[in-house]
N, C-alpha and C positions, 0 to 999 in steps of 0.2 A: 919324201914327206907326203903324209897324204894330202887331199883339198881341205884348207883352211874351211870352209864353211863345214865339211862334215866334222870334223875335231870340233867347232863352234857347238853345232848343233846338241853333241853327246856332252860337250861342258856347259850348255845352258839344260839338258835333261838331267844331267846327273847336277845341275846348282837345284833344280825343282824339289828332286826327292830328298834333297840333303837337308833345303832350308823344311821339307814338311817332314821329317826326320827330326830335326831340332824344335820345330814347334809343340808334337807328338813328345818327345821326351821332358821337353819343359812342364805339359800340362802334366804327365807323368807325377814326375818331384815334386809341381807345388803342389798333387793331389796327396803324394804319398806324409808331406809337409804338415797339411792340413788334418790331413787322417791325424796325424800325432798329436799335434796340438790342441784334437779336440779328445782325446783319451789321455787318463791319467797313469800310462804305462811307464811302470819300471824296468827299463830295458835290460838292468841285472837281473833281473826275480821272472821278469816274464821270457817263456818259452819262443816266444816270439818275437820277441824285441830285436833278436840278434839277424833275425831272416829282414826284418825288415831296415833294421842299420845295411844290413849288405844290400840289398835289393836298392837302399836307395843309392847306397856308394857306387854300383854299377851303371846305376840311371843315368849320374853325375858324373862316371869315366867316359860311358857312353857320347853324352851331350860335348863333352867339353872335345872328345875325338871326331865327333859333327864339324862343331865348329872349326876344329882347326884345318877339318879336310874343305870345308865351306871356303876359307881362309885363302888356301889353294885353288880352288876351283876360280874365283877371283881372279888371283894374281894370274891363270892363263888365259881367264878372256884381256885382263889386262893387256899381255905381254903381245895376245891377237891386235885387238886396237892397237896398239903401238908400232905393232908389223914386227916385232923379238920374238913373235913365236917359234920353237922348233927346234932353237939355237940351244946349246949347253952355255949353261952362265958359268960354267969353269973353263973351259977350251975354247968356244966358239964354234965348234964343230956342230955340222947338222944333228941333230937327235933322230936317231931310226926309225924310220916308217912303223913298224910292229911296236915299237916302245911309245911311240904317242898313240897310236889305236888302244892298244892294252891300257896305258896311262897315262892320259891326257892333261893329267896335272905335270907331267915330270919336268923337271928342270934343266937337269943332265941330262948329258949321252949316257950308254950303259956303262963307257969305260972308265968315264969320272964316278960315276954311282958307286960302282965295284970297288974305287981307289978309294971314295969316302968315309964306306961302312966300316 
């Protein structure tokens, strides 16, 4: 496993970019929000209505797949504090050196992951 503080480190840099990733896409949506609500578009009749329904549907996949990675990133400084780091919460088996560098949220080992999907 590698050192617990370097894993900390990359899950408090990647908690940074994630929460100004969600803040960044919030001001997004309420902009894209407000844009609408101060024109009186018909989003059947207008040629544009339809780019900007998708553009915001995307903003609002985008955002909510933020938070849920945000969500994770949590739970493994959690699981750090608590000293569970590293462990598979299906088997108990250590989690791979290379699988927590690559993925520092994961939860599993590779072999429980594999067996999950």
């Amino acid at each position: 496993m590698p050192p617990i503080t370097e894993i900390h480190a990359l899950l408090i840099a990647d908690r940074e970019r994630t929460t100004d990733l969600i803040s960044s896409l919030s001001g997004n949506i309420a902009s894209m929000v407000e844009a609408s609500q101060l024109t009186a578009a018909d989003d059947e009749h207008d040629p544009e209505g339809s780019t900007i329904a998708f553009e915001r549907s995307q903003a609002s996949t985008l955002l909510a797949a933020a938070r849920s990675h945000l969500a994770d990133v949590d739970a493994a400084l959690a699981r750090i504090a608590a000293g569970n780091y590293g462990y598979c919460e299906r088997c108990g088996q250590t989690v791979a050196r290379d699988r927590l560098l690559a993925r520092p949220t994961a939860r599993t080992c590779i072999g429980c992951a594999a067996a999950g999907s």
